[in-house]
N, C-alpha and C positions, 0 to 999 in steps of 0.2 A: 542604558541610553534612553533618554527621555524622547517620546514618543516629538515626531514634527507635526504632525497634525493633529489639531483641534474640534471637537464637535464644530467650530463656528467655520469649518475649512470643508470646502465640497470636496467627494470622491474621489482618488485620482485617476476615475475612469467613467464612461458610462459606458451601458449596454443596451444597444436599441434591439429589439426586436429577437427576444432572446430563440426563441422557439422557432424563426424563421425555418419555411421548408425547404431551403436552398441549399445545396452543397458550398455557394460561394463561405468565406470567411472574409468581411471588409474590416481592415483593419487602419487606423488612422493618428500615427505617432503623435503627429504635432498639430492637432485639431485645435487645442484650445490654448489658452496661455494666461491663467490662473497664475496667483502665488502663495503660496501659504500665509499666513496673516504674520508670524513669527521672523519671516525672511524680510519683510518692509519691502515690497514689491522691489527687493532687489538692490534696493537705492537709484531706481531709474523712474522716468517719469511716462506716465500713459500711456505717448506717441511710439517708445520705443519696445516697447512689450507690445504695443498693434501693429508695429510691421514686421519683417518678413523675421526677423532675426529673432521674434517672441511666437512667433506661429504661423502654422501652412496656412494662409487663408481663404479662405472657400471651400478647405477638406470638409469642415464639418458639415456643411449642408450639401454638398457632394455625397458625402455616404450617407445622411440619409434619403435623397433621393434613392442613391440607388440602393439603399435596404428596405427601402417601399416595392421599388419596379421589382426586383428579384426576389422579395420576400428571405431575405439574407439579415444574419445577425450583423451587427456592428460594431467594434469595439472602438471605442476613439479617446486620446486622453483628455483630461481636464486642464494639466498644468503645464508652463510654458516647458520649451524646449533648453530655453536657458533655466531651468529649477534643475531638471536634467535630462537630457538627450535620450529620450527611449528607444533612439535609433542609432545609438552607439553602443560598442563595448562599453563597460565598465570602468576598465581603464584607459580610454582614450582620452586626450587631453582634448578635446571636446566635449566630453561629457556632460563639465560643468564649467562653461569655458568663462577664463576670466575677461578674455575681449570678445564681441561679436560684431564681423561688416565692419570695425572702425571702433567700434561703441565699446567704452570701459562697461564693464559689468562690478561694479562694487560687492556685491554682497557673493558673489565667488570669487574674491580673491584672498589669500593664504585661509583657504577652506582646511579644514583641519582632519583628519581622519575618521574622527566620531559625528563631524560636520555630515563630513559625502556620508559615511556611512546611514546616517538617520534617511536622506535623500532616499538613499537606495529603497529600505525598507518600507519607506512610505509612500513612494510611487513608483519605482522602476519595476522592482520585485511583483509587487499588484499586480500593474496592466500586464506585465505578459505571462502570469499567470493566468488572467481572464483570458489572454489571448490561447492559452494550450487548452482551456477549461472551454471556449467555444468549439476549438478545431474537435475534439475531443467529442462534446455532442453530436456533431456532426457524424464523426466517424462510427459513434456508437448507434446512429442508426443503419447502419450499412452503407451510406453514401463517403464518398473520396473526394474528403475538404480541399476546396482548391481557392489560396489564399489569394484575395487582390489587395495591395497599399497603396494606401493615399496620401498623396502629397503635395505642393503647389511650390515653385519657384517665382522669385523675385525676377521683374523684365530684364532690367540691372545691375551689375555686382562690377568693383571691382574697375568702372570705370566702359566695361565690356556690355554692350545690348546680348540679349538673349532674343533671339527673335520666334523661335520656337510657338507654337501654340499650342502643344501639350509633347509631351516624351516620354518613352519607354524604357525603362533601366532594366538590365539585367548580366547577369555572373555568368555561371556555372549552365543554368539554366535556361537557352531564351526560347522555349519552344512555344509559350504564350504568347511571350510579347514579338517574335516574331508576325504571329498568324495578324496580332493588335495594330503592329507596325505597317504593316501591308493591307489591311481591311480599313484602316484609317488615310494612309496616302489615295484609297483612291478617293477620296474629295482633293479635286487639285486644288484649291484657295487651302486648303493647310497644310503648313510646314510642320510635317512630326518627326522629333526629335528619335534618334538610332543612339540608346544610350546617352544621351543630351538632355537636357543642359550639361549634364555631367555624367561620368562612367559606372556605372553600376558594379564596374568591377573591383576583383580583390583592393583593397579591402571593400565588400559591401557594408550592406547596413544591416544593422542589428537584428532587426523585427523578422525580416526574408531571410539572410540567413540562418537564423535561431530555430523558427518555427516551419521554414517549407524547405530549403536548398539542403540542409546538413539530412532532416526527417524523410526526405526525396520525394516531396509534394510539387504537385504544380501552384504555380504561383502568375501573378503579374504585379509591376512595381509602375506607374500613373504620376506623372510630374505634369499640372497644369500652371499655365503661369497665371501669376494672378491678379494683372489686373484685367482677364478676362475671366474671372471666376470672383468679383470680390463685392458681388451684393446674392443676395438669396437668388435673385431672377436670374442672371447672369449665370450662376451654380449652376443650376437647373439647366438650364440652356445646355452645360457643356456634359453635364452628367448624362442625357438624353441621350449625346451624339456619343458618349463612350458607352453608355448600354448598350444600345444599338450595335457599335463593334466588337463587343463583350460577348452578346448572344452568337453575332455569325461566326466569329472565331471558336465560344466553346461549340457552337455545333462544330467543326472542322476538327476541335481537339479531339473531342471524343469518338469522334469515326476514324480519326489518324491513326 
């Protein structure tokens, strides 16, 4: 199977702050939205690969604020979520989905099985391999990696306002995003989402169940909307107020 990506094709991951002294692990599925040079952006044009349906936006400079403030690694992808969904199964028909929000996706549609397969190999497989390979330093220094995801929702979908100002998902687990949930309502001017936009339940998503929920890690899963997170200042802005809740909650986890 001939390789998908090219020397002239970036990463399909970076890593900030590899050595970070922090227990956190930030991790950030849909940060970038890149295409391989070979896929022809898809067959879609700019606008649609920069909104919400090609990437979370404001992840990326969300985690790296906060892998400055916390001194925490980062993982975050490079390639769109429509290349393929790092926060799905494998076989979900989302994965490589041939519609997104409305929008035909040309270049996944009758994907071929040697098609997905190269996908897989060349970015899915990676990033969360970097992602076990971070948790993993972590734990190899004697601290108990506690995994936060990053993510940003569209105001909009569906014809439906989301009015939310950031939300908490969580499964199996919510012993984090409770303490997040509760340390963030009390600013009364914001409305945080309880599992909202959407339900963080079965089926979750790929990254948290894979790496923290099955492994029995703590975890938090962060949906900010974006168009308050969608210039660098802005980021910054809400990354601050989620440190900030981040710190008084894990002091609260860890004495719990």
């Amino acid at each position: 199977m001939p390789a998908l990506l090219t020397a002239a094709d970036p990463a399909p991951f970076e890593i900030l702050n590899p050595d970070g002294a922090s227990a956190l692990v930030l991790v950030a599925d849909h940060a970038g939205n890149a295409v391989p040079a070979a896929l022809f952006d898809l067959g879609l044009p700019a606008e649609e690969l920069n909104r919400h349906i090609g990437i979370d936006i404001g992840t990326a400079w969300i985690g790296e604020k906060l892998s400055a403030d916390f001194d925490a690694v980062l993982v975050r992808a490079t390639y769109s979520r429509l290349v393929v969904d790092l926060n799905r199964p494998i076989e979900s028909p989302t994965s490589m989905p041939p519609v997104s929000d409305g929008t035909a996706v040309p270049g996944n549609h009758d994907l071929t099985p040697a098609a997905r397969a190269a996908r897989l190999e060349a970015i899915f497989h990676p990033y969360h391999q970097a992602i076990a390979a971070a948790v993993t330093r972590v734990a190899e220094r004697g601290q108990t990696p506690i995994i936060v995801s990053l993510h940003s929702f569209t105001p909009r979908i569906d014809g439906t306002d989301r009015p939310w100002h950031l939300g908490f998902l969580y499964d199996r687990d919510d012993r984090l995003a409770r303490l997040m949930i509760a340390e963030m309502r009390r600013d009364p001017g914001l409305l945080v989402g309880d599992n909202q936009p959407y339900s963080g339940r079965n089926p979750s998503g790929f990254t948290i169940e894979h790496h923290a929920e099955n492994p029995g890690r703590a975890h938090v899963t962060v949906e900010f909307r974006q168009d308050l997170v969608d210039t660098p200042e802005k980021a910054a802005d809400w990354a601050g107020r989620f440190a900030a809740a981040l710190r008084t909650s894990l002091a609260r986890f860890t004495k719990g």
